[in-house]
N, CA, C and O of each residue as an XYZ file, in Angstrom:
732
protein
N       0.851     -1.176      0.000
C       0.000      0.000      0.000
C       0.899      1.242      0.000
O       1.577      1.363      1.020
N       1.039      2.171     -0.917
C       1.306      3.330     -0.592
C       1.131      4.526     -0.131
O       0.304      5.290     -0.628
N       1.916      4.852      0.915
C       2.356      5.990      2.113
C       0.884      6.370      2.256
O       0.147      5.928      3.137
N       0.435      7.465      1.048
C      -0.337      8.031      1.439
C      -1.666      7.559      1.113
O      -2.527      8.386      1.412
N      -2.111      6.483      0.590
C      -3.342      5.306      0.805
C      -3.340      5.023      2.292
O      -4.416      5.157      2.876
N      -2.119      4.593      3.082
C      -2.238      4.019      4.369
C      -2.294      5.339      4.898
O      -3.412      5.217      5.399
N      -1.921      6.660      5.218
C      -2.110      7.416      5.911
C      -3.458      7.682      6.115
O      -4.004      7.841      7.207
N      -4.132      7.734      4.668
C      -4.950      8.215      4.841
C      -6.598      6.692      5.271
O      -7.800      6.955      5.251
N      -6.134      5.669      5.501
C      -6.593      5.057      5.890
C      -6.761      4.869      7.482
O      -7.766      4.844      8.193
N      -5.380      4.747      7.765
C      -5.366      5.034      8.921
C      -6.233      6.397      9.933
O      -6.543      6.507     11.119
N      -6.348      7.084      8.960
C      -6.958      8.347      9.663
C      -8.421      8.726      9.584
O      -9.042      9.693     10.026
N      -8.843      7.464      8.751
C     -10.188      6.979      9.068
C     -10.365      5.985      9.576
O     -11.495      5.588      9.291
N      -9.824      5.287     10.240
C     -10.031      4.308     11.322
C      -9.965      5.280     13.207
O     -10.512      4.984     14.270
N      -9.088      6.377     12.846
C      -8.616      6.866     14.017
C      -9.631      7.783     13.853
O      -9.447      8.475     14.855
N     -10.670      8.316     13.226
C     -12.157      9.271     13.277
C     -13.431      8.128     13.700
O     -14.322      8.180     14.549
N     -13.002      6.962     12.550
C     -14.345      6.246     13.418
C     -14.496      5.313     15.107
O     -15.340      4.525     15.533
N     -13.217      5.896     15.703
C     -13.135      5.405     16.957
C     -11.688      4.836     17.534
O     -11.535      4.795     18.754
N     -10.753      4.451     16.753
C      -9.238      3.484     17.249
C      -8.481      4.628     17.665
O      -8.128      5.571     16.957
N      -8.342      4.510     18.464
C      -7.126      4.859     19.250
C      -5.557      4.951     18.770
O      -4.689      5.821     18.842
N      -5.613      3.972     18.384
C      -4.516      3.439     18.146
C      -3.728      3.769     16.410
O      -2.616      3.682     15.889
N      -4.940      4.120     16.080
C      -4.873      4.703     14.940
C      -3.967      5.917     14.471
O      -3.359      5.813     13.406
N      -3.857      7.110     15.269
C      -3.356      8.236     15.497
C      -1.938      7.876     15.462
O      -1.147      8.452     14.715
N      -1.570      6.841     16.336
C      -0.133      6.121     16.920
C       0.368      6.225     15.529
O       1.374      6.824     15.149
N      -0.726      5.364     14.634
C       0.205      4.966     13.640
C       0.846      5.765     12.104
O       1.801      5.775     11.327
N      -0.706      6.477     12.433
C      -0.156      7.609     11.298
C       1.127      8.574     12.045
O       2.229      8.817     11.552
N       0.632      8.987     13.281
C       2.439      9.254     13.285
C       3.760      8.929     13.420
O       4.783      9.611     13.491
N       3.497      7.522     13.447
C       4.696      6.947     13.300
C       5.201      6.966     11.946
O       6.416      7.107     11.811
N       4.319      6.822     10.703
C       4.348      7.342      9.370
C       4.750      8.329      9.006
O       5.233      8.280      7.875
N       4.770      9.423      9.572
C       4.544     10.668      9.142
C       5.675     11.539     10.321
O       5.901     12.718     10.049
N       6.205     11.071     11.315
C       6.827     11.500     12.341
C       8.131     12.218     11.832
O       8.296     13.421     12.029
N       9.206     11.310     11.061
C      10.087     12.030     10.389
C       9.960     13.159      9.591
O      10.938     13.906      9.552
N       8.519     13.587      8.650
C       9.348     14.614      8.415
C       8.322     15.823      9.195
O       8.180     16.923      8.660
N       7.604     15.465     10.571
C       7.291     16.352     10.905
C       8.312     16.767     11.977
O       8.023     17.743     12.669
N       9.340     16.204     12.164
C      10.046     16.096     13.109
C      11.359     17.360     12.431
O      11.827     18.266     13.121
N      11.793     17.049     10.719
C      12.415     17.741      9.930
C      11.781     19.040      9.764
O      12.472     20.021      9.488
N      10.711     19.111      9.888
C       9.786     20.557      9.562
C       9.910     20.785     10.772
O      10.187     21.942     10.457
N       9.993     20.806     12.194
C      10.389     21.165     13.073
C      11.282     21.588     13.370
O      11.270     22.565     14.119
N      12.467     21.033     12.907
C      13.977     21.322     13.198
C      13.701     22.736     12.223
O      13.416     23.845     12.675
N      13.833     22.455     11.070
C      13.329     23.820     10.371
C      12.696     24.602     10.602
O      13.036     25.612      9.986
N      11.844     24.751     11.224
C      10.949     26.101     11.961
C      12.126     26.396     13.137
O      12.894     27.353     13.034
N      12.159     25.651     14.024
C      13.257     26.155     14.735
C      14.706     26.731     14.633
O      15.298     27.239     15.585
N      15.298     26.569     13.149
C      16.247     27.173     12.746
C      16.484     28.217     12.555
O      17.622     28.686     12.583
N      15.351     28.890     12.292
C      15.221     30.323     12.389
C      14.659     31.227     13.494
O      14.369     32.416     13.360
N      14.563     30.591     14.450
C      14.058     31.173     15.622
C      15.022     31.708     16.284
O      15.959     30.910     16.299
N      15.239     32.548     16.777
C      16.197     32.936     17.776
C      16.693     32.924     18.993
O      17.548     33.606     19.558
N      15.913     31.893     19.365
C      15.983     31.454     20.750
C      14.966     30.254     20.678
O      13.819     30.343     21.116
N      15.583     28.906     19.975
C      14.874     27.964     19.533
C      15.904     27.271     20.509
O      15.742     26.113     20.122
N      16.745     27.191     21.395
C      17.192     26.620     22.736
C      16.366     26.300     24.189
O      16.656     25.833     25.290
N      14.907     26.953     23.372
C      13.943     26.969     24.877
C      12.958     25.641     24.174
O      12.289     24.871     24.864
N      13.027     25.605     23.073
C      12.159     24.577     22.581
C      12.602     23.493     21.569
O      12.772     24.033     20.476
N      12.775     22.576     21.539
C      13.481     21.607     20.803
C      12.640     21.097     19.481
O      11.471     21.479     19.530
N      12.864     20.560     18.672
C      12.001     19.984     17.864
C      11.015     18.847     17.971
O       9.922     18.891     17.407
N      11.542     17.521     18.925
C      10.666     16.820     19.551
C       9.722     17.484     20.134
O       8.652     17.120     19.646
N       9.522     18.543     21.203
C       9.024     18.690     21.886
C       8.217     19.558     21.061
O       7.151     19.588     21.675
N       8.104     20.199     20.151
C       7.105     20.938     19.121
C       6.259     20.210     18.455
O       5.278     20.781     17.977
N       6.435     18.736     18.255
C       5.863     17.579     17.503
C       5.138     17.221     18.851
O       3.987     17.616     18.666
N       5.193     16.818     19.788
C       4.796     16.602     20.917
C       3.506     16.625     20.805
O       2.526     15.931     20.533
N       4.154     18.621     21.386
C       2.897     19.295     21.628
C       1.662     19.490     20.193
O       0.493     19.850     20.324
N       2.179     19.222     19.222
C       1.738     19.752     18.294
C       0.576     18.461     18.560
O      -0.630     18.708     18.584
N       1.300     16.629     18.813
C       0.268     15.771     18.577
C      -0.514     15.806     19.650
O      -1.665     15.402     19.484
N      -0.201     16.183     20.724
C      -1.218     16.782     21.481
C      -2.822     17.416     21.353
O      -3.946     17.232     21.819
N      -2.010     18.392     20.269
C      -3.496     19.028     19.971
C      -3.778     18.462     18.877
O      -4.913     18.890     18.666
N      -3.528     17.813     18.063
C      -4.201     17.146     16.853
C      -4.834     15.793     17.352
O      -5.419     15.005     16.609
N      -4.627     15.609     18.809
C      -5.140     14.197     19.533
C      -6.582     14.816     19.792
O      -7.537     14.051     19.656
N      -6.797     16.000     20.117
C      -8.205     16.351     20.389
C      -8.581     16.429     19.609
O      -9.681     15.970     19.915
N      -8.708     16.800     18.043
C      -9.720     17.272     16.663
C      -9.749     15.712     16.356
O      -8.810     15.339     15.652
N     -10.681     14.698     16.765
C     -11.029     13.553     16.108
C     -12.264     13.993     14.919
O     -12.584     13.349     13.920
N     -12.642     14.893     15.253
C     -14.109     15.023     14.138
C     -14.001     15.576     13.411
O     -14.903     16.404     13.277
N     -12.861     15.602     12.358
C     -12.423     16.391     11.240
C     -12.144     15.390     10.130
O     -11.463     14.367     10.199
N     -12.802     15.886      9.103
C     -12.845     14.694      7.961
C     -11.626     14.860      6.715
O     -11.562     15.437      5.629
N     -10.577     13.870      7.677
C      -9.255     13.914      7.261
C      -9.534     13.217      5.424
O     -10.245     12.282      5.053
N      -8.666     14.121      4.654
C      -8.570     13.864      3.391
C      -7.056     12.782      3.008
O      -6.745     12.140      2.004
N      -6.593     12.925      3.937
C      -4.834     12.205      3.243
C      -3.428     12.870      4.045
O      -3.313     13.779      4.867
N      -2.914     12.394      3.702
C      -1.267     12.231      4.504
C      -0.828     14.324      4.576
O      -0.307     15.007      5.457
N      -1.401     14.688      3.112
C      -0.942     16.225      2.993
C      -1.696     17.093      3.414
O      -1.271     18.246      3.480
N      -2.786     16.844      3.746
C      -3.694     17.598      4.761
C      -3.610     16.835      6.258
O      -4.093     17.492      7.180
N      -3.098     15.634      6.568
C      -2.929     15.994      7.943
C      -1.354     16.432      8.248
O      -1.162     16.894      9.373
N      -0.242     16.337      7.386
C       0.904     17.610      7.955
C       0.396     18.583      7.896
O       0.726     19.248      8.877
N      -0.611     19.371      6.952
C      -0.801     21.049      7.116
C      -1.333     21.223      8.455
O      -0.935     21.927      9.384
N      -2.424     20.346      8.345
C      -3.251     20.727     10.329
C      -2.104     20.731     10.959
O      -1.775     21.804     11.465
N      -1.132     19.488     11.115
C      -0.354     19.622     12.321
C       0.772     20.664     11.922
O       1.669     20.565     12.759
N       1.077     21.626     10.969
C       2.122     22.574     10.689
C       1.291     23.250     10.928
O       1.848     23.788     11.885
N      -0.027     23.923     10.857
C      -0.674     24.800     10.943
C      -0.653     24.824     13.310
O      -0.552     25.712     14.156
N      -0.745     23.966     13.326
C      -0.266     23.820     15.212
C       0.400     23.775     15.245
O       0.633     24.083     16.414
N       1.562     23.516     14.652
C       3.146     23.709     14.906
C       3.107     25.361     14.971
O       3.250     25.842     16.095
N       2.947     26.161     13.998
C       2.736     27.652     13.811
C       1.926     28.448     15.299
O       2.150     29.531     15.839
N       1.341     27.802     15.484
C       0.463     28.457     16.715
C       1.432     28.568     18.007
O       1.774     29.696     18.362
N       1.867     27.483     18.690
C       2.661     26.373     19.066
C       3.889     27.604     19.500
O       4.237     28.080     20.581
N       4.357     27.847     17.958
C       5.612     28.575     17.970
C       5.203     30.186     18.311
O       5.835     30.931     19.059
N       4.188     30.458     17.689
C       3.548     32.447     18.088
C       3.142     31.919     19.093
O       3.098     33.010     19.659
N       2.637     30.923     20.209
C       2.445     30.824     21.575
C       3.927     31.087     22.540
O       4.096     31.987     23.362
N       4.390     30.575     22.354
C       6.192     30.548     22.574
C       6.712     31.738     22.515
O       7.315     32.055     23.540
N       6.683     32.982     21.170
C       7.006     33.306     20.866
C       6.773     34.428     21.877
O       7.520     34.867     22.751
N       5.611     34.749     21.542
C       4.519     35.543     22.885
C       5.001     35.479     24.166
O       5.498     36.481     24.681
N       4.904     34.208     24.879
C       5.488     34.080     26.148
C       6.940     34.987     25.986
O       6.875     36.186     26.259
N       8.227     34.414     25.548
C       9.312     34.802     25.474
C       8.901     36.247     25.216
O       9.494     36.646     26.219
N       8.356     37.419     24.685
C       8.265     38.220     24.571
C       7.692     38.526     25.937
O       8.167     39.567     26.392
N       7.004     38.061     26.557
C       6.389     38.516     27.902
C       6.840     38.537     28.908
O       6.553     39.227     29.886
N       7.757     37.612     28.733
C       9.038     37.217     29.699
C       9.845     38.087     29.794
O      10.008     38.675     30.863
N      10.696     38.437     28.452
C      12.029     39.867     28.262
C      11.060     40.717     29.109
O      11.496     41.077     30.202
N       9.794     41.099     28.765
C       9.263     42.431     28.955
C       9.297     42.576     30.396
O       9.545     43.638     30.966
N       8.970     41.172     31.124
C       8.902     41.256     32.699
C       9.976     41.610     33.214
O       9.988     42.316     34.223
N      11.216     41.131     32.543
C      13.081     41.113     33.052
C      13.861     42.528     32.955
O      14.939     42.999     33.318
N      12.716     42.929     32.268
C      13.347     44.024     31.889
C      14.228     44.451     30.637
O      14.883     45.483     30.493
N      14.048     43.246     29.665
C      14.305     43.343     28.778
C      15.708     42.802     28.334
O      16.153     42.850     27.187
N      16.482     42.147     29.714
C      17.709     41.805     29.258
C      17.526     40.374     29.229
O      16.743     39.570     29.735
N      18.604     40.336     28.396
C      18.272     38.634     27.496
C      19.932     38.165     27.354
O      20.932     38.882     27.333
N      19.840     37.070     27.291
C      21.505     36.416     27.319
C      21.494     36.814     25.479
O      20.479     37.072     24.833
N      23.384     36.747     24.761
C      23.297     37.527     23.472
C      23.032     35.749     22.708
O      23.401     34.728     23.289
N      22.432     35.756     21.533
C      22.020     34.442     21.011
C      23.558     34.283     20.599
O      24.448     35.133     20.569
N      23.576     33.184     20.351
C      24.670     32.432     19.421
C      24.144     32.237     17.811
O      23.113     31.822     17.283
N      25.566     32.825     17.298
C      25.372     32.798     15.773
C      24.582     31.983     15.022
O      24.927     30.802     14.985
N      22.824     32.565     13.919
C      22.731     31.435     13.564
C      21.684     32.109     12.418
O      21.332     33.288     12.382
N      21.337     31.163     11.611
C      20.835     31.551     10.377
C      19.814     32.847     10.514
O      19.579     33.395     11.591
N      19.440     33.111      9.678
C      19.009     34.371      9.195
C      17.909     34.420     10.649
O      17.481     33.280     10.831
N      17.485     35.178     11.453
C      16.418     35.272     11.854
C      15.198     35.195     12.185
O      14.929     36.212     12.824
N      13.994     34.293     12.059
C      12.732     34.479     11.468
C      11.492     35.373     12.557
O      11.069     34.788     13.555
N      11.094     36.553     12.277
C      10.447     36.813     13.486
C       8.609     36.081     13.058
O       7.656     36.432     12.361
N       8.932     34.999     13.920
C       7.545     34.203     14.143
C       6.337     35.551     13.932
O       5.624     35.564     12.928
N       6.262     36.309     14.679
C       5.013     36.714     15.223
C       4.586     37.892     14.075
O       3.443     38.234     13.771
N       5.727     38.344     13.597
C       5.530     39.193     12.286
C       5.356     38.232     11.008
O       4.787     38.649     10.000
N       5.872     36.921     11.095
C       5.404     36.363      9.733
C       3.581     35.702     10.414
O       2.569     35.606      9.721
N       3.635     35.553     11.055
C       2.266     34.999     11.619
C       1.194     36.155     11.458
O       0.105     35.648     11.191
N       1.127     37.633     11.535
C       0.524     38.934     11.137
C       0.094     38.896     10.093
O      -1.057     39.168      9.750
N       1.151     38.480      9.322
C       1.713     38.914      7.639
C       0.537     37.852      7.058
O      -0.342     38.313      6.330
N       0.545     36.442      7.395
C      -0.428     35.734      7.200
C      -1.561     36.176      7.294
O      -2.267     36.453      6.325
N      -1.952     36.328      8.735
C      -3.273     36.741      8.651
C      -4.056     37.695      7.953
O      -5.282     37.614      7.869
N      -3.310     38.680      7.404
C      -3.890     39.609      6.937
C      -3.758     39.350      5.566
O      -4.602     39.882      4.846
N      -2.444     38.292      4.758
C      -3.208     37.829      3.503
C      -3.884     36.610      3.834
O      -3.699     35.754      2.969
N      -4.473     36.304      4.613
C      -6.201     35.030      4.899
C      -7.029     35.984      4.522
O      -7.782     35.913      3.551
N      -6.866     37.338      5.625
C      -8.347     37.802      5.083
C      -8.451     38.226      3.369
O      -9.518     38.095      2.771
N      -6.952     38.847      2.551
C      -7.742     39.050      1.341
C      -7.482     37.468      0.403
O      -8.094     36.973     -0.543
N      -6.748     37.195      0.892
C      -5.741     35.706      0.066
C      -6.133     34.659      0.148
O      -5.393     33.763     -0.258
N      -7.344     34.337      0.656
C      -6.993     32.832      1.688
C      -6.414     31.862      1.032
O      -5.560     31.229      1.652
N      -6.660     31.537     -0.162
C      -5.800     30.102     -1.096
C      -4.591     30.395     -1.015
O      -3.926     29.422     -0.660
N      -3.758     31.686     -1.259
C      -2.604     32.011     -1.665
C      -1.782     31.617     -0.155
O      -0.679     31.087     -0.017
N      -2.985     32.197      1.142
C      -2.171     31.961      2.348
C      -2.197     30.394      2.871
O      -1.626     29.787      3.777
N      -2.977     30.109      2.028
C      -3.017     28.105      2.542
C      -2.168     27.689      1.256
O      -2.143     26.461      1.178
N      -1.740     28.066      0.628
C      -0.235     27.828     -0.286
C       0.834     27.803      0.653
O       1.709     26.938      0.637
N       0.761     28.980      1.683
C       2.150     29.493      2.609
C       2.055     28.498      3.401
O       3.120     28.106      3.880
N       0.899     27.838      3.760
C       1.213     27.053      5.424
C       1.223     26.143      4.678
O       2.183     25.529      5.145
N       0.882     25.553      3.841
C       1.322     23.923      3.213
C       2.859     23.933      3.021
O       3.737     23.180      3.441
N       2.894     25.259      2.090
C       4.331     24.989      1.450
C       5.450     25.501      3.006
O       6.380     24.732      3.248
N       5.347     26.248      3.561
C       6.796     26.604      4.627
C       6.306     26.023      5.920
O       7.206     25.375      6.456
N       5.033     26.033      6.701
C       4.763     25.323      7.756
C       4.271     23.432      7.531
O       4.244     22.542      8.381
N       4.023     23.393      6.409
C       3.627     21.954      6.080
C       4.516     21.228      4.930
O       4.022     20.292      4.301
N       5.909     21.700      4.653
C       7.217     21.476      4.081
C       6.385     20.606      2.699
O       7.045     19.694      2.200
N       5.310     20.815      2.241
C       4.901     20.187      1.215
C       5.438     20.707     -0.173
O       5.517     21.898     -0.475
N       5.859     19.458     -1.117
C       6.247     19.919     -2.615
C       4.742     20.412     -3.165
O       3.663     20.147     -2.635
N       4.941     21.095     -4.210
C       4.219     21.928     -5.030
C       3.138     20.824     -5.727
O       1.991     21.180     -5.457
N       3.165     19.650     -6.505
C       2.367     18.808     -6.027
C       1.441     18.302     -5.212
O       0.305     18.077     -5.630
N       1.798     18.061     -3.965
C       1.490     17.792     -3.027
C       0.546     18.678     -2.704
O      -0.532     18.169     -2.395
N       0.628     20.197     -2.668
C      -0.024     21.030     -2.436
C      -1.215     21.060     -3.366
O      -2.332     21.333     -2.927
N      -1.031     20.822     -4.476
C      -2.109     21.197     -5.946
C      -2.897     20.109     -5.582
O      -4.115     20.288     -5.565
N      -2.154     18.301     -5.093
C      -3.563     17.428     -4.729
C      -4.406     17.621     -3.667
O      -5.612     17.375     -3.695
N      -3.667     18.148     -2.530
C      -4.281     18.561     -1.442
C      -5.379     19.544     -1.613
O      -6.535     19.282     -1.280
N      -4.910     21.015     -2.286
C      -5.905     21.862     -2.264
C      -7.058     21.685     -3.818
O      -7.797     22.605     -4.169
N      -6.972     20.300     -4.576
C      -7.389     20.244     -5.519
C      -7.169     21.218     -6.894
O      -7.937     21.165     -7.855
N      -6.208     21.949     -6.837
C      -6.110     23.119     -7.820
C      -4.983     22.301     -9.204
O      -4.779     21.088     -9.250
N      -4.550     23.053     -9.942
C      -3.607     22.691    -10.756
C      -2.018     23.386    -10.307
O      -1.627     24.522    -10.038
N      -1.431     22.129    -10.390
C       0.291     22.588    -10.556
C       0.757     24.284    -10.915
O       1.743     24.909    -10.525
N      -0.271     24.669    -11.726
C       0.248     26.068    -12.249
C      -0.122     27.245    -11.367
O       0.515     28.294    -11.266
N      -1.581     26.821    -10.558
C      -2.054     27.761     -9.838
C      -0.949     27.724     -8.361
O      -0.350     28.745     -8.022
N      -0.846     26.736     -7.786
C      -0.253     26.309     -6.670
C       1.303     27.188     -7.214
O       1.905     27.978     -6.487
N       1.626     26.907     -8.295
C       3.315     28.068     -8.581
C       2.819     29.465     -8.468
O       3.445     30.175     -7.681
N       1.642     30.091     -9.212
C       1.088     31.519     -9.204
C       1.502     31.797     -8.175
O       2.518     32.477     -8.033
N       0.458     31.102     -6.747
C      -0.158     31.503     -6.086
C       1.097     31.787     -5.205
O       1.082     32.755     -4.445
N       1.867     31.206     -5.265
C       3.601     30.882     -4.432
C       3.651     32.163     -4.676
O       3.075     33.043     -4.036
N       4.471     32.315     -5.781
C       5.147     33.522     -6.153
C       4.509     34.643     -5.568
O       5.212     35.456     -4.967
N       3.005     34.852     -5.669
C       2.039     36.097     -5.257
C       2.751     35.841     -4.050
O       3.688     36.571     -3.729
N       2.290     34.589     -3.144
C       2.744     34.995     -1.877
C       3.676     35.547     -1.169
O       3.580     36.367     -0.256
N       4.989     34.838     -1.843
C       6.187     35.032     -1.630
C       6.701     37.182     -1.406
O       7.105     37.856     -0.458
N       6.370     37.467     -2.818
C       5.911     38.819     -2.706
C       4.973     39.574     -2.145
O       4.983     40.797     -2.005
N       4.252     38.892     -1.864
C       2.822     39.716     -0.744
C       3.660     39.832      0.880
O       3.472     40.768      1.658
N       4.341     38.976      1.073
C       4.481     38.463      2.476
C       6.184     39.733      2.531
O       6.458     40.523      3.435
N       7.055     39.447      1.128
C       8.072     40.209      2.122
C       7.643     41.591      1.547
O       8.632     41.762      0.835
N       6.926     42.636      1.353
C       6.444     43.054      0.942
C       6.170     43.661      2.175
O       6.749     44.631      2.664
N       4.928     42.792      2.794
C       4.810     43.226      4.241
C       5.683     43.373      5.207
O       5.839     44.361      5.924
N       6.503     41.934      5.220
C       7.485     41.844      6.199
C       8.555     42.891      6.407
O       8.857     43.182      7.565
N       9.182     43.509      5.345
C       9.844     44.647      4.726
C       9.041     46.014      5.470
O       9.657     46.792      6.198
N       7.991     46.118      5.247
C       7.843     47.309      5.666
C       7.142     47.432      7.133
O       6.654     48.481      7.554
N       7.170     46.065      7.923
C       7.138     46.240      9.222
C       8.402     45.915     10.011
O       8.224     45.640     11.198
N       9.795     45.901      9.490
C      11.027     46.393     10.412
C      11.313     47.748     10.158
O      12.224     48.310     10.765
């Protein structure tokens, strides 16, 4: 059976009642939510308070409560759980911001590391292309929070290969666009 036949089998056995079901799709699916983790955390700047296991964790945590959601396949259940990974991380993100603010603002200096990502400004940036974008912004969380190929994305959201590239590119430019003119 392939990957995503059994995922998505599995994830109708784990809606009409098994338990055990959940176990198994993430045991399926664990590596590369585990890789999309490490990757969200690479750009965090203080991704030393939260590890990547422990973002998958929590993430299956909350995807253990939504049993009544009528799972389509393997690429719509990484987006749900990247789409809680995202929350997850602007929850985190928030705290740590609430935290400096309590301390007074002093913070140990980070150790050298890839480019930056400020969670809570790309999480804005989203929301406000949902309200005019929404396909273009469920392009963004498949493709950078749900590490899905461009494929993957076009079967998931039912569209064509060409729209799923459009819609990228729009985003890509909508987002630093914003991002740009809120530093």
């Amino acid at each position: 059976m392939e990957l995503e036949e059994s995922v998505t089998e599995w994830l109708r056995l784990w809606q009409a009642g098994d338990d055990q079901a959940l176990e198994r799709v993430t045991e399926l699916v664990y590596r590369d939510l585990r890789r999309l983790a490490a990757y969200y955390l690479s750009g965090e700047s203080n991704a030393d308070t939260l590890q990547p296991t422990a973002l998958v964790h929590e993430a299956y945590l909350r995807v253990a409560a939504v049993r009544d959601f009528d799972w389509k396949g393997r690429g719509q259940f990484i987006a749900v759980v990247a789409q809680m990974m995202r929350r997850i991380l602007v929850d985190h993100a928030r705290a740590r911001r609430a935290a400096k603010r309590d301390s007074g603002g002093i913070e140990p200096p980070a150790p050298p590391n890839p480019p930056v990502i400020d969670i809570l400004a790309v999480d804005q940036a989203l929301d406000r292309m949902s309200a005019r974008y929404p396909r273009n912004a469920q392009v963004v969380v498949l493709r950078f929070f749900g590490g899905l190929e461009f494929p993957e994305i076009a079967k998931a959201m039912e569209l064509s290969l060409a729209t799923v590239e459009r819609d990228w590119r729009f985003a890509r430019a909508y987002l630093q666009d914003k991002l740009q003119t809120a530093i």
